[in-house]
Biopython code that builds the backbone (N, CA, C, O; Angstrom):
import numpy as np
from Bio.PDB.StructureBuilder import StructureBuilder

atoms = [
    (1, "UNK", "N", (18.458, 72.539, 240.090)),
    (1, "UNK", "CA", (19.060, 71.939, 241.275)),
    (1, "UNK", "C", (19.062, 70.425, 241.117)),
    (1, "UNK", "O", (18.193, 69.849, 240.464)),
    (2, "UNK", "N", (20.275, 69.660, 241.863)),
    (2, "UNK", "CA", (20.316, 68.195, 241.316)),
    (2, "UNK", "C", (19.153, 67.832, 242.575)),
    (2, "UNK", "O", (18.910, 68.433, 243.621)),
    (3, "UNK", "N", (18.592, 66.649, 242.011)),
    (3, "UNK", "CA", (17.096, 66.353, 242.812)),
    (3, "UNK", "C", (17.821, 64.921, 242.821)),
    (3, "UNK", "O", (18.383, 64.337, 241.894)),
    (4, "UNK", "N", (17.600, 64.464, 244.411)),
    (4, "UNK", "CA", (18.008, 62.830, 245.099)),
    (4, "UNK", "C", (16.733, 62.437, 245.257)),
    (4, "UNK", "O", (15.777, 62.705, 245.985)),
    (5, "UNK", "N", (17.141, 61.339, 243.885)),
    (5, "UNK", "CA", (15.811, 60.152, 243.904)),
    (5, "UNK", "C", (16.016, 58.914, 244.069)),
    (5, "UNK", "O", (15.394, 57.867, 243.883)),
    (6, "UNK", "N", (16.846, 59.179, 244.391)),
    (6, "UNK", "CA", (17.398, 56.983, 245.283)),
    (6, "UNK", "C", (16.205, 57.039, 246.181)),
    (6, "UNK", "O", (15.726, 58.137, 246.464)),
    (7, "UNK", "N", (15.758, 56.076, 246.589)),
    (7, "UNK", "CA", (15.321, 55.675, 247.956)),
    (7, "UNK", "C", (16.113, 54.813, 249.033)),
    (7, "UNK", "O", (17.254, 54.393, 249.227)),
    (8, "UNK", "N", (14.866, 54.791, 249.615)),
    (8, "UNK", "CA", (15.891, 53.740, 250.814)),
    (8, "UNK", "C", (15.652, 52.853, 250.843)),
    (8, "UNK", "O", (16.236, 52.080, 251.603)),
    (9, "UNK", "N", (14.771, 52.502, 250.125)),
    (9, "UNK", "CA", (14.607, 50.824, 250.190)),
    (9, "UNK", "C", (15.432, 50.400, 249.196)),
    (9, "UNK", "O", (15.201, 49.252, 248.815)),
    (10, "UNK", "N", (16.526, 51.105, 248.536)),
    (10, "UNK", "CA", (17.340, 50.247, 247.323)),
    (10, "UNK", "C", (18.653, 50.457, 248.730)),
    (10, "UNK", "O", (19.839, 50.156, 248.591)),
    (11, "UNK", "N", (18.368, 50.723, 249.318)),
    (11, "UNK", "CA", (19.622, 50.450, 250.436)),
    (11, "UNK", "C", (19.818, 49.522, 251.506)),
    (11, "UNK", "O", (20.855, 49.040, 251.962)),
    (12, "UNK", "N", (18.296, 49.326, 251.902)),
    (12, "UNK", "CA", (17.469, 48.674, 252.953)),
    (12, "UNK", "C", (17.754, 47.339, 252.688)),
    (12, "UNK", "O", (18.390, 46.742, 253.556)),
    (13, "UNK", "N", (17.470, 46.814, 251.816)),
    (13, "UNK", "CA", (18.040, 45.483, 251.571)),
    (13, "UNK", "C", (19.515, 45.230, 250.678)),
    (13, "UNK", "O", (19.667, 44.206, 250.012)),
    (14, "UNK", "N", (20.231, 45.961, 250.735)),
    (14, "UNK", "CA", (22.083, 45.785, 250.586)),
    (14, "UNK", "C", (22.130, 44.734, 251.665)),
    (14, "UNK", "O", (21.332, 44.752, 252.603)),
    (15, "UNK", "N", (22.941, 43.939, 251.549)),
    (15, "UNK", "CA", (22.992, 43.163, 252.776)),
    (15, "UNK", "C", (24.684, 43.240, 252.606)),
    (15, "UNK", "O", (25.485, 42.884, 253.471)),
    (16, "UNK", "N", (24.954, 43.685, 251.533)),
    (16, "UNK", "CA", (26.651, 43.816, 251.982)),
    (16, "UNK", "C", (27.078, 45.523, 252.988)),
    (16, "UNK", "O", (28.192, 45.893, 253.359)),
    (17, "UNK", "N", (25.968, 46.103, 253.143)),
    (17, "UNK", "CA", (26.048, 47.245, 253.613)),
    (17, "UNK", "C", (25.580, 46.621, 255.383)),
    (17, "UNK", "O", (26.281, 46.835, 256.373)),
    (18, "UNK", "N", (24.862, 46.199, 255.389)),
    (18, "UNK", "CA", (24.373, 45.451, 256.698)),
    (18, "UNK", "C", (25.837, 45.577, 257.702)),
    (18, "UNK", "O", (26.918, 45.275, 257.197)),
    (19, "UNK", "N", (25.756, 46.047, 259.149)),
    (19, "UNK", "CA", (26.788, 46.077, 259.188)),
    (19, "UNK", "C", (28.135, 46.347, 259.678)),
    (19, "UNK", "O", (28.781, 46.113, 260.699)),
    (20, "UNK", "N", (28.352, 47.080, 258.269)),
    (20, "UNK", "CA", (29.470, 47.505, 257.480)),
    (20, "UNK", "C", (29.726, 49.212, 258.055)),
    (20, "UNK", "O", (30.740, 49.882, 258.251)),
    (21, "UNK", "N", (28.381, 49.454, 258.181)),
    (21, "UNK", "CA", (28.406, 50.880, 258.018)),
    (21, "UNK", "C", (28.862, 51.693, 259.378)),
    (21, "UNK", "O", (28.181, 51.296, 260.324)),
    (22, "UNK", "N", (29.913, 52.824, 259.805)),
    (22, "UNK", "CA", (30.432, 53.290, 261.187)),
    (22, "UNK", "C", (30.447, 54.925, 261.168)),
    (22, "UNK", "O", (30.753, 55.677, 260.243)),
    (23, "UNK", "N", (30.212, 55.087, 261.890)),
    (23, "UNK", "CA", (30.428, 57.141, 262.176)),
    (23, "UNK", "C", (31.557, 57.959, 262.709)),
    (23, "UNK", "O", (31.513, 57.688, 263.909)),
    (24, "UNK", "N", (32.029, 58.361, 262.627)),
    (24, "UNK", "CA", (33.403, 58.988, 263.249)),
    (24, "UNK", "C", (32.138, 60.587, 263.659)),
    (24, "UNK", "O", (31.352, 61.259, 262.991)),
    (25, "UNK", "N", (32.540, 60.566, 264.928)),
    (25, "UNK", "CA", (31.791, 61.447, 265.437)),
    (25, "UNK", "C", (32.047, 62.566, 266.659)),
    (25, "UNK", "O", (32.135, 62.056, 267.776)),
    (26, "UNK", "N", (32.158, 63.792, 266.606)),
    (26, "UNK", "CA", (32.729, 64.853, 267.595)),
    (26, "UNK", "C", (32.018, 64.345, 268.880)),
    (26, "UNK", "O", (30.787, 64.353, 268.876)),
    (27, "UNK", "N", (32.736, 63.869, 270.067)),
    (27, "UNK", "CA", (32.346, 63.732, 271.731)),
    (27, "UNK", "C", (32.337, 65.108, 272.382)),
    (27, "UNK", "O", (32.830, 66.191, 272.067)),
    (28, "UNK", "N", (31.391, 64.555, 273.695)),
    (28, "UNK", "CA", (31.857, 65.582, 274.575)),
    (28, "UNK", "C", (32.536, 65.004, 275.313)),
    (28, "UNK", "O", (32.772, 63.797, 275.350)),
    (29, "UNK", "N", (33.031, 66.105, 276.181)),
    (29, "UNK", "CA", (33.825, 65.402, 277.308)),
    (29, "UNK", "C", (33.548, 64.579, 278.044)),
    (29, "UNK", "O", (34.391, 64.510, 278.938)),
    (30, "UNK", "N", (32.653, 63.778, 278.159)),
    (30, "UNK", "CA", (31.300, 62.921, 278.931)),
    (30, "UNK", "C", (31.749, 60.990, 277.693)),
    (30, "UNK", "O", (31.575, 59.780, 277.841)),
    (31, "UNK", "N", (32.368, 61.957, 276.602)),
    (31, "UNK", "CA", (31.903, 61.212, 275.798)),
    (31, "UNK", "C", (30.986, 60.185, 274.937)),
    (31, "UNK", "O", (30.913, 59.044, 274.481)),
    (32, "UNK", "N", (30.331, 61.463, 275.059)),
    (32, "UNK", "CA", (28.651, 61.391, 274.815)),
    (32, "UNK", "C", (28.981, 61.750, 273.048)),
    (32, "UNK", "O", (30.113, 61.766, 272.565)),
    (33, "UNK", "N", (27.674, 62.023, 272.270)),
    (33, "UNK", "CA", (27.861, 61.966, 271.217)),
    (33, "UNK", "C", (27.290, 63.291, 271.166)),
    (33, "UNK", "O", (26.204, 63.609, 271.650)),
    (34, "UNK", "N", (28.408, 64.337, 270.303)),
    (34, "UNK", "CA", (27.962, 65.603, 269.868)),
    (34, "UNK", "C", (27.996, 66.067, 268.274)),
    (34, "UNK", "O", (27.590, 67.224, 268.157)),
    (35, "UNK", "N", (28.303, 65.576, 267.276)),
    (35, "UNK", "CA", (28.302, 66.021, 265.929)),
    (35, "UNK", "C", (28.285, 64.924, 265.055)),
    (35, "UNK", "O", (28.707, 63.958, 265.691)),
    (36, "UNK", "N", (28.057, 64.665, 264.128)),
    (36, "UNK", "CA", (28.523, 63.932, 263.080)),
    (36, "UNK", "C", (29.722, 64.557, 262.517)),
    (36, "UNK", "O", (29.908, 65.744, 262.251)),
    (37, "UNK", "N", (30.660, 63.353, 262.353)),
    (37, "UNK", "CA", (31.930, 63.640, 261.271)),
    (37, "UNK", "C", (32.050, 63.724, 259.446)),
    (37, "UNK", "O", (32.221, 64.325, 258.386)),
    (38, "UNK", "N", (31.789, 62.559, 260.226)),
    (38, "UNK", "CA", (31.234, 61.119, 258.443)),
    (38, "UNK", "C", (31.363, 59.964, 258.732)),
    (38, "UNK", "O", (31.661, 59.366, 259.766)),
    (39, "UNK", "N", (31.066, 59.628, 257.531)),
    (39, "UNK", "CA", (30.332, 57.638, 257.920)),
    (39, "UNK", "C", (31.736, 56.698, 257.328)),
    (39, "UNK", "O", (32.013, 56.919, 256.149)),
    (40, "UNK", "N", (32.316, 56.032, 257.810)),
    (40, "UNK", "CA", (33.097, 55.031, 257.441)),
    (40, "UNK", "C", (32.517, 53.395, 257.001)),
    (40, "UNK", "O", (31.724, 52.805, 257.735)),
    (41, "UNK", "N", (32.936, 52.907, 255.960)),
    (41, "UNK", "CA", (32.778, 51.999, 255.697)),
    (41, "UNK", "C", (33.758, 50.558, 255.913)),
    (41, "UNK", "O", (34.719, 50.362, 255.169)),
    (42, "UNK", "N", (33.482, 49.831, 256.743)),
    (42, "UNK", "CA", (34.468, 48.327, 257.285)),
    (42, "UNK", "C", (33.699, 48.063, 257.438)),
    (42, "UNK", "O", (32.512, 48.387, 257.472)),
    (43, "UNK", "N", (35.025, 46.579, 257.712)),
    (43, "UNK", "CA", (34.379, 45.272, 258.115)),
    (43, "UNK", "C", (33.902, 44.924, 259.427)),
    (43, "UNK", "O", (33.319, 43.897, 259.774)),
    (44, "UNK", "N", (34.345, 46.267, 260.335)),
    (44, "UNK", "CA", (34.452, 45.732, 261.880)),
    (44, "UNK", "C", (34.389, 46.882, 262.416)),
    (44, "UNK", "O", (34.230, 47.821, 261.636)),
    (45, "UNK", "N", (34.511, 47.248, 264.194)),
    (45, "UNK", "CA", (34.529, 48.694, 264.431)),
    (45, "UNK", "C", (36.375, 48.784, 264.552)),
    (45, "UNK", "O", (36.806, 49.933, 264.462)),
    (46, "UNK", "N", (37.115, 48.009, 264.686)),
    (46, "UNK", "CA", (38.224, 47.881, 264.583)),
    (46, "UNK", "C", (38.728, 48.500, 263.247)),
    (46, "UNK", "O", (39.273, 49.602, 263.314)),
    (47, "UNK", "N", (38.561, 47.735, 261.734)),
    (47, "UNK", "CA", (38.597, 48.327, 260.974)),
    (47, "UNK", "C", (38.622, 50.255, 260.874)),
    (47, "UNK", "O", (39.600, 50.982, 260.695)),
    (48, "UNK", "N", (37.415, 50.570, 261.034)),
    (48, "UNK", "CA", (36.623, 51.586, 261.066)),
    (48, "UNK", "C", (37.556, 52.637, 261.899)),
    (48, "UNK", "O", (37.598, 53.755, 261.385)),
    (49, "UNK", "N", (38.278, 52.473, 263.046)),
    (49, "UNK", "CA", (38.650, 52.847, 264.023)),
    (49, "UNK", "C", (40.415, 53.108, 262.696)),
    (49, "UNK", "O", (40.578, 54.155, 262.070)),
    (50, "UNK", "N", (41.176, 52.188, 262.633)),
    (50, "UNK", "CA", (41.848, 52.068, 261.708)),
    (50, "UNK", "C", (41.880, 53.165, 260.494)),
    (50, "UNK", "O", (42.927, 53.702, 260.132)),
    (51, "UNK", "N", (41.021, 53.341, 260.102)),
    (51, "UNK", "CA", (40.552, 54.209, 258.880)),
    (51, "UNK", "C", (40.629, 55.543, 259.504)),
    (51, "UNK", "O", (41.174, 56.528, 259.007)),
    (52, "UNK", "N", (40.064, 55.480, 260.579)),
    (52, "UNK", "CA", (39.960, 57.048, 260.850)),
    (52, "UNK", "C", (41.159, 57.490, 261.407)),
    (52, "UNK", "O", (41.217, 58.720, 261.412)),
    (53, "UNK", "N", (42.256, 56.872, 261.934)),
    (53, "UNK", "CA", (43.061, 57.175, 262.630)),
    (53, "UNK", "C", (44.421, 57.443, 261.391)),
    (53, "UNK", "O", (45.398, 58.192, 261.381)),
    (54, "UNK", "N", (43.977, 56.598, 260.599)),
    (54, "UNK", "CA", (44.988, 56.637, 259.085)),
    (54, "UNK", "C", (44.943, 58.586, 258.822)),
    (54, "UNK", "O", (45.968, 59.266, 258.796)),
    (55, "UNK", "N", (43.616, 59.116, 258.667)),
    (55, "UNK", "CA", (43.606, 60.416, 258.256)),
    (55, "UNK", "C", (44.215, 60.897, 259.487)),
    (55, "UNK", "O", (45.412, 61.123, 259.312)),
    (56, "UNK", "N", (43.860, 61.106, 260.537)),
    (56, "UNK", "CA", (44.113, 61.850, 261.931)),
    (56, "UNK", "C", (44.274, 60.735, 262.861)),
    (56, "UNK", "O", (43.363, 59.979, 263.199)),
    (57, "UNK", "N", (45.581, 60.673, 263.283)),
    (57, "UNK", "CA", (46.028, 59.696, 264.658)),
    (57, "UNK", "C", (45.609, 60.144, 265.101)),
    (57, "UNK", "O", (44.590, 59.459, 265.178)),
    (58, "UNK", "N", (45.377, 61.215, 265.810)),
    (58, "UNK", "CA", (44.866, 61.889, 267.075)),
    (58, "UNK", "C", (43.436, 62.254, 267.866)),
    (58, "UNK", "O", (43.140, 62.911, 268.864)),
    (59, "UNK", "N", (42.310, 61.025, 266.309)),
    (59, "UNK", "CA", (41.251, 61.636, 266.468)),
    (59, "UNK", "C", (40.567, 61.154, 267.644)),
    (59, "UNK", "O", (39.487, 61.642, 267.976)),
    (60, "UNK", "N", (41.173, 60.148, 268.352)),
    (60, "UNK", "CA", (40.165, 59.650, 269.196)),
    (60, "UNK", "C", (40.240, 60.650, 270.792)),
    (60, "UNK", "O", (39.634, 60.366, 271.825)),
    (61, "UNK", "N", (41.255, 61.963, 270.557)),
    (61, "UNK", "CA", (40.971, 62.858, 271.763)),
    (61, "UNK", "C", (39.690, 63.900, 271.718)),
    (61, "UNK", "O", (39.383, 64.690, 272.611)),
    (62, "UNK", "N", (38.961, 63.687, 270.341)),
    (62, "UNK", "CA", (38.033, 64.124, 270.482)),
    (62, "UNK", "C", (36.752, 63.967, 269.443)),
    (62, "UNK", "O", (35.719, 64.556, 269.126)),
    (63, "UNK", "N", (37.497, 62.802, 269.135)),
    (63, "UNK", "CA", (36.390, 61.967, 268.274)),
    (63, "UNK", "C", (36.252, 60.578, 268.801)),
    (63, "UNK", "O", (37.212, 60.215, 269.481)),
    (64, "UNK", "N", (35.071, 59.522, 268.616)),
    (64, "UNK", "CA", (34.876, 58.168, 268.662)),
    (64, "UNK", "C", (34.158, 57.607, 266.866)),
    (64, "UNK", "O", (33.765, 58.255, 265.896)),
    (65, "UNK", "N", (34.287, 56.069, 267.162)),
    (65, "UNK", "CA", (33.778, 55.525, 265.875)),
    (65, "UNK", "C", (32.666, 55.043, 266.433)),
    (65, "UNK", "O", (32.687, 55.163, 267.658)),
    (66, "UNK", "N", (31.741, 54.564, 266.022)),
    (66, "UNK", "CA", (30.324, 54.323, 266.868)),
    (66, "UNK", "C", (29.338, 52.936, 265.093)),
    (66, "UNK", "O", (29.382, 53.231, 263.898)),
    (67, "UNK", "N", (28.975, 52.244, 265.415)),
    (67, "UNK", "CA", (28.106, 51.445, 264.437)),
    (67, "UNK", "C", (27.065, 52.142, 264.586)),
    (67, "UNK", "O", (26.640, 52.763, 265.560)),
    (68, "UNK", "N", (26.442, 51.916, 262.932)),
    (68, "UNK", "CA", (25.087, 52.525, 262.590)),
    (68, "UNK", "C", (24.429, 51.870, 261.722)),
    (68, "UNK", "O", (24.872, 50.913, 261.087)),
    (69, "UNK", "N", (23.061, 52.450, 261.613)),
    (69, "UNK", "CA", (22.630, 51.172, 260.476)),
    (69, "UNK", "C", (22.264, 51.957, 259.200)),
    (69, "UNK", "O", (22.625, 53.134, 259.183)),
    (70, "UNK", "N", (21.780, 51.606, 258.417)),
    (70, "UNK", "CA", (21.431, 51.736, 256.749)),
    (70, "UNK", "C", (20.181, 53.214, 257.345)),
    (70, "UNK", "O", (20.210, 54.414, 257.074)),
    (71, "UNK", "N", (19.582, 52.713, 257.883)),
    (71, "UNK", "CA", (18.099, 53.660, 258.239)),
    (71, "UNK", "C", (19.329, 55.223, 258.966)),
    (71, "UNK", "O", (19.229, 56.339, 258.456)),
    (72, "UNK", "N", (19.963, 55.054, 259.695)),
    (72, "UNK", "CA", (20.447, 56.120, 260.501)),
    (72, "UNK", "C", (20.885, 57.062, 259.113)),
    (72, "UNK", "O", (20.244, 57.936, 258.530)),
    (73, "UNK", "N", (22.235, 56.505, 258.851)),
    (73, "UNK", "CA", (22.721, 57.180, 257.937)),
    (73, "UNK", "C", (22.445, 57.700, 256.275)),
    (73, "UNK", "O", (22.955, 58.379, 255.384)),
    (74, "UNK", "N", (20.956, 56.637, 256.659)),
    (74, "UNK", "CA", (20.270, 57.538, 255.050)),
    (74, "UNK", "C", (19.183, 58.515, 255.847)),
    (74, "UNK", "O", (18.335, 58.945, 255.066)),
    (75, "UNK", "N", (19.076, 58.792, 256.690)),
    (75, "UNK", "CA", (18.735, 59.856, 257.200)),
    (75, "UNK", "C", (19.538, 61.037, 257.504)),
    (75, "UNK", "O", (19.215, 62.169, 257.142)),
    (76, "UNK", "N", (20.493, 60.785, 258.114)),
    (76, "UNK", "CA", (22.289, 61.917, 258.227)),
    (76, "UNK", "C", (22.182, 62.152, 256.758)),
    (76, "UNK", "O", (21.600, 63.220, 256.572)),
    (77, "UNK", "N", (22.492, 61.611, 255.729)),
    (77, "UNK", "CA", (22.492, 61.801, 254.431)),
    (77, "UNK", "C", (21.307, 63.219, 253.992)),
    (77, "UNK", "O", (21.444, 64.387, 253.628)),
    (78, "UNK", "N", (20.407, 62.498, 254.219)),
    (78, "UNK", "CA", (18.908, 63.331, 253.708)),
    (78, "UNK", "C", (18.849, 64.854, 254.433)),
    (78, "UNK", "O", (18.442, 65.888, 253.904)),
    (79, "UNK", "N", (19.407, 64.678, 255.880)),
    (79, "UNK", "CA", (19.473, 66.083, 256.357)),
    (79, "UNK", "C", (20.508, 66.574, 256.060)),
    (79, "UNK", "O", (20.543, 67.755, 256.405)),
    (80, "UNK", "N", (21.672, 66.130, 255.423)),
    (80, "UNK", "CA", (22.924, 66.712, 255.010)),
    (80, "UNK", "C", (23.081, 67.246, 253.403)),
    (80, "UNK", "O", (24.058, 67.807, 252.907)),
    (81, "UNK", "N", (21.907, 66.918, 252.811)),
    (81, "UNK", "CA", (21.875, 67.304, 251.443)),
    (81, "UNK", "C", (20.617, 68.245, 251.617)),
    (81, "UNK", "O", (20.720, 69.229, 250.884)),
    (82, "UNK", "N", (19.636, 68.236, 252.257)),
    (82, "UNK", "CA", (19.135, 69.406, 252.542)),
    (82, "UNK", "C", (19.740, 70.682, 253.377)),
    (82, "UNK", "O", (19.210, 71.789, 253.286)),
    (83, "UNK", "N", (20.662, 70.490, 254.034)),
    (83, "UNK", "CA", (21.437, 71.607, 254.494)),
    (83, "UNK", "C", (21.819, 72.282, 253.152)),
    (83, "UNK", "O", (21.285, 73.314, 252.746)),
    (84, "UNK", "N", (22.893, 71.531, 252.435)),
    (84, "UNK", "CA", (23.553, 71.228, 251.819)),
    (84, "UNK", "C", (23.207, 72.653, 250.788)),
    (84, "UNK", "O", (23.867, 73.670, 250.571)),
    (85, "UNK", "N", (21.953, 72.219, 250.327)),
    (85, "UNK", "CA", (20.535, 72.577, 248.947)),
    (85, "UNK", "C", (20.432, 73.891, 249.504)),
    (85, "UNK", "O", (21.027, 74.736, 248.835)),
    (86, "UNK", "N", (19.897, 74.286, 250.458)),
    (86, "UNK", "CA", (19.149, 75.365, 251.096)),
    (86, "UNK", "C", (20.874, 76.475, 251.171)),
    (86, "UNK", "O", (20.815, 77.682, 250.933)),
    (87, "UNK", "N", (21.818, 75.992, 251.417)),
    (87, "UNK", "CA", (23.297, 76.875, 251.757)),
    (87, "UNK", "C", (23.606, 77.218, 250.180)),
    (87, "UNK", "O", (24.207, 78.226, 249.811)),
    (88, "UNK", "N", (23.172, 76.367, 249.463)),
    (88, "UNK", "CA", (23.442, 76.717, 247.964)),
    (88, "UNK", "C", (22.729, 77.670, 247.551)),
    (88, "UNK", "O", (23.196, 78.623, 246.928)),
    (89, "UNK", "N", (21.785, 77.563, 247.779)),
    (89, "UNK", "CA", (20.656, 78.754, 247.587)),
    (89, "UNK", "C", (20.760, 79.621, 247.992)),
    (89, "UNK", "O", (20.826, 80.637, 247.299)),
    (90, "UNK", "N", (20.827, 79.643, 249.362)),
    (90, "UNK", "CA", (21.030, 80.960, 249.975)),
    (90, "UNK", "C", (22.159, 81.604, 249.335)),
    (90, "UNK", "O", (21.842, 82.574, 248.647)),
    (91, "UNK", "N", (23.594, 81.274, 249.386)),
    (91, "UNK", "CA", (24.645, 81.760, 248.736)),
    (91, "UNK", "C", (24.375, 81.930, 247.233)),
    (91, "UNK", "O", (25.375, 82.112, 246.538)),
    (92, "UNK", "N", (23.202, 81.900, 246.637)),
    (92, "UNK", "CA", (22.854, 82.194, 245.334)),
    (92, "UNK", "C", (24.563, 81.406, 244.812)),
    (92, "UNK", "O", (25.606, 82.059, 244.769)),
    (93, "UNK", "N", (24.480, 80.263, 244.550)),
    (93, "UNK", "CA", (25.330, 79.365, 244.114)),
    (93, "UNK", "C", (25.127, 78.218, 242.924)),
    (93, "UNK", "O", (25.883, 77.494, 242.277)),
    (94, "UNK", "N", (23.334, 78.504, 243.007)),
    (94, "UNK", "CA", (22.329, 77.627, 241.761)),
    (94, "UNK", "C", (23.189, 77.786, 240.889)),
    (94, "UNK", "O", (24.160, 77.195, 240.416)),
    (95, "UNK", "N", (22.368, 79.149, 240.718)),
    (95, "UNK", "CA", (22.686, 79.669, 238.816)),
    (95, "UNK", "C", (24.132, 79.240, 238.348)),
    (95, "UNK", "O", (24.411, 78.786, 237.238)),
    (96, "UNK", "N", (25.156, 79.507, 239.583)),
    (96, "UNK", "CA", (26.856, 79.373, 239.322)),
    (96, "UNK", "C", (27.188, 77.677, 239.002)),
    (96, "UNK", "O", (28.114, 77.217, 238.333)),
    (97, "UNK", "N", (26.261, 77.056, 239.615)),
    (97, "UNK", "CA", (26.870, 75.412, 239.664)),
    (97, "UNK", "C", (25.875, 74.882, 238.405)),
    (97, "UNK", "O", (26.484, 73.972, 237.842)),
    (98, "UNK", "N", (24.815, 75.071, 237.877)),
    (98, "UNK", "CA", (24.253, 74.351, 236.725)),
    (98, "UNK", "C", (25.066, 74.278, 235.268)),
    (98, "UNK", "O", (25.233, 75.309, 234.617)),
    (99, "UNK", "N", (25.439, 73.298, 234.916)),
    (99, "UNK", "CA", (26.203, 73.231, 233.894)),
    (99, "UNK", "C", (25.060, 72.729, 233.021)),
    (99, "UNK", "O", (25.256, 72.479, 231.832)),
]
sb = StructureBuilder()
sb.init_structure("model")
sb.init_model(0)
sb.init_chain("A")
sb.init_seg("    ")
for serial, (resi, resn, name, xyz) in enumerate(atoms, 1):
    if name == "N":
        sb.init_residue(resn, " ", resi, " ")
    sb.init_atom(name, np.array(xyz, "f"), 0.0, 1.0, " ", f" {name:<3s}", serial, name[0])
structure = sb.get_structure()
């Protein structure tokens, strides 16, 4: 299995990531925050907003862009590659993906 050995402190101090970093994220009707999408990278939330609307004009009827920091999303990350690991497994998908 591929094993993630970055840390976060080689992220923690990026200062070009400082930021930079935005979420495109499923609302509720409250427009409250209900899912993660994925993380966008700009200069601005404008930008960011821009980007997401490039894939799907339509996303902001049930999506928003929201700022985040380095700590949030290397955490989203860490629980998203452990999902990720454990669905591979389960689907006995190891043995099939090791080259």
């Amino acid at each position: 299995m591929f094993n993630v050995s970055i840390q976060i402190g080689a992220f923690e101090r990026d200062e070009d990531l400082e930021g930079k970093i935005f979420e495109l994220y499923e609302k509720t009707p409250n427009r409250e925050f209900k899912s993660h999408v994925q993380f966008i990278r700009a200069e601005n939330l404008r930008e960011a907003e821009d980007k997401a609307s490039e894939s799907n004009p339509e996303y902001w009827r049930t999506k928003s862009v929201r700022h985040v920091g380095v700590q949030y999303a290397w955490d989203t990350f860490t629980q998203l590659y452990y999902s990720y690991s454990m669905a591979k497994s389960v689907l006995g998908l190891d043995e099939l993906l090791e080259i």
